[in-house]
KEZAMAR-36630 format. One record per residue: residue in three letters; x, y, z of N, C-alpha, C, O in turn; residue number from 1. Coordinates in steps of 0.1 Angstrom, whole numbers, plus 2048, in hexadecimal, padded with zeros to 3 digits. Example, Ala and Ser with C-alpha at 12.3 -4.5 7.8 and 13.67 -1.06 7.14 Angstrom:
2
+--------+------+------+------+-------+-------+-------+------+------+------+------+------+------+-----+
: residu : n.px : n.py : n.pz : ca.px : ca.py : ca.pz : c.px : c.py : c.pz : o.px : o.py : o.pz : num :
+--------+------+------+------+-------+-------+-------+------+------+------+------+------+------+-----+
:    ALA :  884 :  7C7 :  84E :   87B :   7D3 :   84E :  884 :  7DF :  84E :  88E :  7DF :  855 :   1 :
:    SER :  880 :  7EA :  847 :   889 :   7F5 :   847 :  881 :  800 :  84F :  886 :  80B :  850 :   2 :
+--------+------+------+------+-------+-------+-------+------+------+------+------+------+------+-----+
END
This chain:
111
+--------+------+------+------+-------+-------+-------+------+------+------+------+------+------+-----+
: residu : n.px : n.py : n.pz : ca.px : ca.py : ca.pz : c.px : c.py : c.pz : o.px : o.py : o.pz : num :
+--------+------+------+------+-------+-------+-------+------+------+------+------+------+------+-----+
:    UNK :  764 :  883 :  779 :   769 :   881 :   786 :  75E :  884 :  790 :  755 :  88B :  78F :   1 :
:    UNK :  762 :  87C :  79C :   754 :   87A :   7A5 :  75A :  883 :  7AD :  765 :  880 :  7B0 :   2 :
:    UNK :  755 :  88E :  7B3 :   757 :   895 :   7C1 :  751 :  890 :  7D0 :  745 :  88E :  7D2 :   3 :
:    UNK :  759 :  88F :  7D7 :   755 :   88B :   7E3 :  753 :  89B :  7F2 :  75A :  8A4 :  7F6 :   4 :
:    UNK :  74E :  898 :  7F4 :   74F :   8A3 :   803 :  75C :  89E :  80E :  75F :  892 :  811 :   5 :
:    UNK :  760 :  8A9 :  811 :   76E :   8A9 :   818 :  76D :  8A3 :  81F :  777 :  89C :  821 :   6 :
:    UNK :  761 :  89F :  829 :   762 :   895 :   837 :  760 :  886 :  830 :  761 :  87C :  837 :   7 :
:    UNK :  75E :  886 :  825 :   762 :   874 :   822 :  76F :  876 :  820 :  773 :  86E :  829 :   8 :
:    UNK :  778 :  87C :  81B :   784 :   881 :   819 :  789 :  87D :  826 :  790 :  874 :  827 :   9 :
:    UNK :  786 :  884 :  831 :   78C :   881 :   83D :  789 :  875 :  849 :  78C :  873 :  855 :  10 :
:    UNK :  783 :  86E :  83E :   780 :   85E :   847 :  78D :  852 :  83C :  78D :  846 :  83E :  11 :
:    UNK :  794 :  858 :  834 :   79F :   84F :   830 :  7A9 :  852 :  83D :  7AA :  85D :  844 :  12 :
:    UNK :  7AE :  848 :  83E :   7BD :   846 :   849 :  7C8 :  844 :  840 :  7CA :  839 :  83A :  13 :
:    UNK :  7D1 :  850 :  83D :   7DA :   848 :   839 :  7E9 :  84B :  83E :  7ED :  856 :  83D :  14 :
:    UNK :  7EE :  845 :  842 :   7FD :   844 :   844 :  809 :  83D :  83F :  809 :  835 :  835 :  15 :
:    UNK :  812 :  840 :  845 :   823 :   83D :   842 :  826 :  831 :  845 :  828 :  82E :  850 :  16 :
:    UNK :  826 :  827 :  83B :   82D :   818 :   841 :  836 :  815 :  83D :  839 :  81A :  832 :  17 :
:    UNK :  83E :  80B :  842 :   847 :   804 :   83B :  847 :  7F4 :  835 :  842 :  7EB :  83B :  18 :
:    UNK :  84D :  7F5 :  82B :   849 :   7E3 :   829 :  853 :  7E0 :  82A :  85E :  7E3 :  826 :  19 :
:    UNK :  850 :  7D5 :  835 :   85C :   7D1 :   839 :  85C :  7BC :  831 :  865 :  7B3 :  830 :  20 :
:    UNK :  853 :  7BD :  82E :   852 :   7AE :   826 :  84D :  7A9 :  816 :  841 :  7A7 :  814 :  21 :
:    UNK :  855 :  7A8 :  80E :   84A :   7A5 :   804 :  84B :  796 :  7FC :  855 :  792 :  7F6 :  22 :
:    UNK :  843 :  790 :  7FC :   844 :   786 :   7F4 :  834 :  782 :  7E5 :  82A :  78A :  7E5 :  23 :
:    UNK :  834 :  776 :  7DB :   831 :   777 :   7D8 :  821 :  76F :  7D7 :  81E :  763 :  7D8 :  24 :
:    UNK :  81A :  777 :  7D6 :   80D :   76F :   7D7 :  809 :  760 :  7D0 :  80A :  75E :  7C4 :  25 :
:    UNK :  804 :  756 :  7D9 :   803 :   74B :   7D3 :  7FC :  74B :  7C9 :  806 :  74D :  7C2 :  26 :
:    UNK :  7F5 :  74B :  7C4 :   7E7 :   74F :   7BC :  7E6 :  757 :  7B0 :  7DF :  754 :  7A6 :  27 :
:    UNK :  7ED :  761 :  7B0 :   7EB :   76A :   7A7 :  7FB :  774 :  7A2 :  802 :  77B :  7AA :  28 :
:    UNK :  7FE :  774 :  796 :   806 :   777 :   78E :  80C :  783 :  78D :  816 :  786 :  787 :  29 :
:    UNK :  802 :  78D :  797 :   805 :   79B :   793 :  808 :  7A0 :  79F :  80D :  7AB :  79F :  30 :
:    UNK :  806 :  79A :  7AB :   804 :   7A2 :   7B7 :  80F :  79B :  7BF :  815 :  791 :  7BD :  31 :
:    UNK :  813 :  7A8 :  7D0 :   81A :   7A1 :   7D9 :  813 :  7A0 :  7E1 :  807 :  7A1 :  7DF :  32 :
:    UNK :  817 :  79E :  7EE :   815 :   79C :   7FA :  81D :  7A5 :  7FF :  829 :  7A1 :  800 :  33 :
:    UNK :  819 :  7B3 :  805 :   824 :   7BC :   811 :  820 :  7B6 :  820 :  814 :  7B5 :  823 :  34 :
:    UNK :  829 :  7B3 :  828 :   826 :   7B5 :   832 :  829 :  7C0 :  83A :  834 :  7BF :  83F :  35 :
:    UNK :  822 :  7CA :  83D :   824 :   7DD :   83E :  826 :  7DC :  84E :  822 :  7D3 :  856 :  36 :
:    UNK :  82F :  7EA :  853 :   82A :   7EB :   85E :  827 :  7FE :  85F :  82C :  809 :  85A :  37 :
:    UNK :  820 :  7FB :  864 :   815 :   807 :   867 :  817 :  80F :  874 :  811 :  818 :  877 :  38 :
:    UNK :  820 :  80A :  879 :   820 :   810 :   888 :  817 :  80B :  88E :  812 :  813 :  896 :  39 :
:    UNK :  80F :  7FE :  88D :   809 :   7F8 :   898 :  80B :  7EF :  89D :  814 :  7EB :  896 :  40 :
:    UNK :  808 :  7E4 :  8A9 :   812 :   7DE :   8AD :  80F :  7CF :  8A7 :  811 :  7C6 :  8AF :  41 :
:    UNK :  809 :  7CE :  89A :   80C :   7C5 :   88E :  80D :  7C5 :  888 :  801 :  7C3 :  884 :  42 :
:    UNK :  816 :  7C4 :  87C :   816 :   7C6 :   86F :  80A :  7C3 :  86A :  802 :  7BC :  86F :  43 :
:    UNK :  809 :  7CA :  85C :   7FE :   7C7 :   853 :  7FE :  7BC :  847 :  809 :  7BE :  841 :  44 :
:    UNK :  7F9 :  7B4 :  841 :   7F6 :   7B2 :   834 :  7F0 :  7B7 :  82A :  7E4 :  7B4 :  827 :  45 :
:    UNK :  7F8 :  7BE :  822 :   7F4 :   7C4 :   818 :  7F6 :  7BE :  804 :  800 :  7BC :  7FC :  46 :
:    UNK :  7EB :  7BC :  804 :   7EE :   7B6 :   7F6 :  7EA :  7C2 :  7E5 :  7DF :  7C6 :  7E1 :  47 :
:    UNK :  7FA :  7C4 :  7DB :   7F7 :   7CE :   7D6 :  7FD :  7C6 :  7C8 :  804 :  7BC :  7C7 :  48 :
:    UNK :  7F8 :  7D1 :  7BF :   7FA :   7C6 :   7B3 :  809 :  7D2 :  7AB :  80B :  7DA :  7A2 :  49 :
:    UNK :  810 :  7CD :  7B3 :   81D :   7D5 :   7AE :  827 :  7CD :  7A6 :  830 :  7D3 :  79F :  50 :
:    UNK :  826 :  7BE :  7A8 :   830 :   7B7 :   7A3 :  832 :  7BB :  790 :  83C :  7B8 :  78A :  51 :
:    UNK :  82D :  7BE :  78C :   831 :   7C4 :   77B :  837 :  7CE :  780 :  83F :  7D1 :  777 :  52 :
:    UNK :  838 :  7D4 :  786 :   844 :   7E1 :   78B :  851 :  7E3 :  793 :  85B :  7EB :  793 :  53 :
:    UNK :  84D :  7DB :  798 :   85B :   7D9 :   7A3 :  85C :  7CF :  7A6 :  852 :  7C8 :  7AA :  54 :
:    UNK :  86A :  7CC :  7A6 :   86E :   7C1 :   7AA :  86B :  7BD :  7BE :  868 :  7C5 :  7C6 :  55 :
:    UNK :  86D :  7B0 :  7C1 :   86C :   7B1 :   7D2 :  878 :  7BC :  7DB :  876 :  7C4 :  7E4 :  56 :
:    UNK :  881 :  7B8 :  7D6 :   88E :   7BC :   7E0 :  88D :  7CF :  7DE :  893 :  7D7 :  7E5 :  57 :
:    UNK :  885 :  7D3 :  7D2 :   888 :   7E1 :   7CF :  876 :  7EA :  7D9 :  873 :  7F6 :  7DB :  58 :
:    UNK :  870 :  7DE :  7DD :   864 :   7E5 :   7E5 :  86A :  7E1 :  7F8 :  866 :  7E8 :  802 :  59 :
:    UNK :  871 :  7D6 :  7F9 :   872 :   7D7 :   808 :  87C :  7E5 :  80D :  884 :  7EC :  809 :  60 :
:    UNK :  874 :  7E1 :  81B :   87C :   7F0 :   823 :  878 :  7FD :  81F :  87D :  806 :  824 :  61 :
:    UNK :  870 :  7FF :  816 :   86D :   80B :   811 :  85C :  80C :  817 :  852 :  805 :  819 :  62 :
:    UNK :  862 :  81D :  819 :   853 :   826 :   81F :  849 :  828 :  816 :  84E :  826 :  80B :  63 :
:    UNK :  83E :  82B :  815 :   832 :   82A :   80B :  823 :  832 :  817 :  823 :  832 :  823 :  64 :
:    UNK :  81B :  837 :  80F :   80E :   839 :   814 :  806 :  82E :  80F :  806 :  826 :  806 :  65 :
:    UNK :  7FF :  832 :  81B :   7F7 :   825 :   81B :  7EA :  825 :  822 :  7E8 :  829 :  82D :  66 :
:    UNK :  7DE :  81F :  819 :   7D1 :   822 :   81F :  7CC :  817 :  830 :  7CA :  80B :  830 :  67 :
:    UNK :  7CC :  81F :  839 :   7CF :   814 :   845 :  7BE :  812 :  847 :  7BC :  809 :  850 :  68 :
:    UNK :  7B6 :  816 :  843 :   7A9 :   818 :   84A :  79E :  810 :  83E :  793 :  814 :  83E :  69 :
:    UNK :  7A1 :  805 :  836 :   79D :   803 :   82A :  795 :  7F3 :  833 :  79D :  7ED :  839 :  70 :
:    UNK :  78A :  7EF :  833 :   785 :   7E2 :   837 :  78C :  7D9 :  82A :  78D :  7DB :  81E :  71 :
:    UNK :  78E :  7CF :  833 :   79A :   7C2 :   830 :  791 :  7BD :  822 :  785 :  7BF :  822 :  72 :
:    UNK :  797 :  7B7 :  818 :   793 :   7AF :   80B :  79C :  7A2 :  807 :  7A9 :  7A1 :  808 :  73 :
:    UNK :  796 :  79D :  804 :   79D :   794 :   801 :  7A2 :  78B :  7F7 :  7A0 :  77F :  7F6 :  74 :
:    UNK :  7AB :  793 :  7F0 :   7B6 :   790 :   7E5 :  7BA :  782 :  7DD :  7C6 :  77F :  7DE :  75 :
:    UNK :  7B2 :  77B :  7D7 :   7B6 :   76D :   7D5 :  7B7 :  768 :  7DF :  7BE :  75D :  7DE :  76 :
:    UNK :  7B4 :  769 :  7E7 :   7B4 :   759 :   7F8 :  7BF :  762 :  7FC :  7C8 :  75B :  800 :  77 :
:    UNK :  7C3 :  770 :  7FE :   7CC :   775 :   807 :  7C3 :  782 :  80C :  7BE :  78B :  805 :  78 :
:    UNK :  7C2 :  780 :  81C :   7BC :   791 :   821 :  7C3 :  79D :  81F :  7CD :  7A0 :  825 :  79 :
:    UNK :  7BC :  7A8 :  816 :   7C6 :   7B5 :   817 :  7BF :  7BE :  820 :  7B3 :  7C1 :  81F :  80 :
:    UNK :  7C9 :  7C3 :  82B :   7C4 :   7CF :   833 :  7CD :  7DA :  831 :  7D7 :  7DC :  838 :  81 :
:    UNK :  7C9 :  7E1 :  828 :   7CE :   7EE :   825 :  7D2 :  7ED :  812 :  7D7 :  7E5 :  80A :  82 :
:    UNK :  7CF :  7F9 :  814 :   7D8 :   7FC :   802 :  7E8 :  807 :  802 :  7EC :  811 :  809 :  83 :
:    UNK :  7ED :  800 :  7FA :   7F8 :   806 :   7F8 :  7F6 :  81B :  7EB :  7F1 :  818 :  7E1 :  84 :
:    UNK :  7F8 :  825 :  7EC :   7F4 :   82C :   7E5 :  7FC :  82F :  7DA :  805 :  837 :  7DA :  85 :
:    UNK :  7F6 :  828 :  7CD :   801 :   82A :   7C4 :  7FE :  833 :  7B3 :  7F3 :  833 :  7AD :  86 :
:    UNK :  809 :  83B :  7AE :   803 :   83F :   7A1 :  806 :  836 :  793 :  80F :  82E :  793 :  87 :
:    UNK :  7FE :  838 :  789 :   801 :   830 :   783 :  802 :  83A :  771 :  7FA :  83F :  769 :  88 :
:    UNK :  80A :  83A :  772 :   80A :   83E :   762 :  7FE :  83E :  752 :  7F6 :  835 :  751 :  89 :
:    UNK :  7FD :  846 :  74B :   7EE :   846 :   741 :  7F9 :  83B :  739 :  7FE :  840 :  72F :  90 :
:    UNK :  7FA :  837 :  73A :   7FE :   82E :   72E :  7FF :  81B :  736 :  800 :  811 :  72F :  91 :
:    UNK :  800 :  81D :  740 :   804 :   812 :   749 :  80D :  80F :  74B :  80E :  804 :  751 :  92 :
:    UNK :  816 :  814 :  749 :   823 :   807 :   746 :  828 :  80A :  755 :  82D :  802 :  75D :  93 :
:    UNK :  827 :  815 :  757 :   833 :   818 :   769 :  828 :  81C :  774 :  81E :  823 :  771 :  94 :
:    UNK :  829 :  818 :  77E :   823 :   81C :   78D :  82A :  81D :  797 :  830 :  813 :  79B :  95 :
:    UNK :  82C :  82B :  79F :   830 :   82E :   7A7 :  82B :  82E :  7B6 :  822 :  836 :  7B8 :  96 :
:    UNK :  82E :  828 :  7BE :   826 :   82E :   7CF :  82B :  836 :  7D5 :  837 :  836 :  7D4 :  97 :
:    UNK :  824 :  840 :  7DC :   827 :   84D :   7E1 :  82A :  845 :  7EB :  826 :  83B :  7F0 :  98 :
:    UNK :  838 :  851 :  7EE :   845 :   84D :   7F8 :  841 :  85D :  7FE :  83B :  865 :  7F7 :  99 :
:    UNK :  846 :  860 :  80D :   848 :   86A :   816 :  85A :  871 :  80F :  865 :  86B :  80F : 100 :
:    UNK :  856 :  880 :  80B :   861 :   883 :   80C :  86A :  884 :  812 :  874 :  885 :  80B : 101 :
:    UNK :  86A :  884 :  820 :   87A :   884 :   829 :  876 :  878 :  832 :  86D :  870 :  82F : 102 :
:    UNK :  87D :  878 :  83C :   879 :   870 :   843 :  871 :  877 :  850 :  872 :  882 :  855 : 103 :
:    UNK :  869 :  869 :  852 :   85F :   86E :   85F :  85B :  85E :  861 :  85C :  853 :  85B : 104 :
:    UNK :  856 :  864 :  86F :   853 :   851 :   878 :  847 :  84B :  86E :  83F :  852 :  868 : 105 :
:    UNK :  848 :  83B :  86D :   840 :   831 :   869 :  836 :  831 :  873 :  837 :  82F :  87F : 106 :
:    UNK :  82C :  832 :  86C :   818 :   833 :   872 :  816 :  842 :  870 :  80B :  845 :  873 : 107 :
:    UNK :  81D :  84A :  86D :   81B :   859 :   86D :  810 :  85D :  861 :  811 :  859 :  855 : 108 :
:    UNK :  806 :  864 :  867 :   7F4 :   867 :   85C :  7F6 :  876 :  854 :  7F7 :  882 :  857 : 109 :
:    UNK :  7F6 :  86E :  849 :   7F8 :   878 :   83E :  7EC :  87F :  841 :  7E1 :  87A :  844 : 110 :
:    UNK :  7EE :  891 :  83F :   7E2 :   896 :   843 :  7DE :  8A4 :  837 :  7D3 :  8AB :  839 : 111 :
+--------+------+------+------+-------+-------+-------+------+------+------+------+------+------+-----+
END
């Protein structure tokens, strides 16, 4: 395991979003398309490779952390700005994204 010093640590942005959109990526087999909102005044495109785990209808509307400060890449011919933060099981089979335990406002920085 690589250790980092705490102030790279504190140049990640991450916050509370919601997906409020998902469909599936033209291109590629495994992944969606979120369209997130972040509490800024445009939603984001976020592209995550969740579709082996969840179905569409069971990821919209739902809150998630999310890396907001990540420079954009570009996913099979789709731009991603941001990552979704997810765990994934030693065996693979299940991945989970960290969800906010109670409720609290969307764009809110995990700290």
């Amino acid at each position: 395991m690589t250790k980092i010093p705490f102030p790279d640590f504190e140049k990640l942005d991450l916050r509370v979003g919601k997906i409020v959109f998902v469909e599936d990526h033209p291109k590629a087999d495994k992944l969606y398309v979120l369209t997130v909102d972040l509490g800024e005044p445009t939603n984001r495109t976020i592209v995550a490779g969740l579709k082996p785990y969840y179905k569409k209808e069971e990821l919209k509307n739902r809150h998630a952390v999310f890396v907001a400060n990540l420079e954009p890449i570009n996913l099979r011919g789709v731009e991603s700005n941001g990552m979704i933060l997810a765990v994934e099981s030693h065996d693979k089979t299940k991945v989970c994204f960290l969800t906010p335990s109670g409720e609290i406002e969307i764009g809110s920085k995990i700290r």
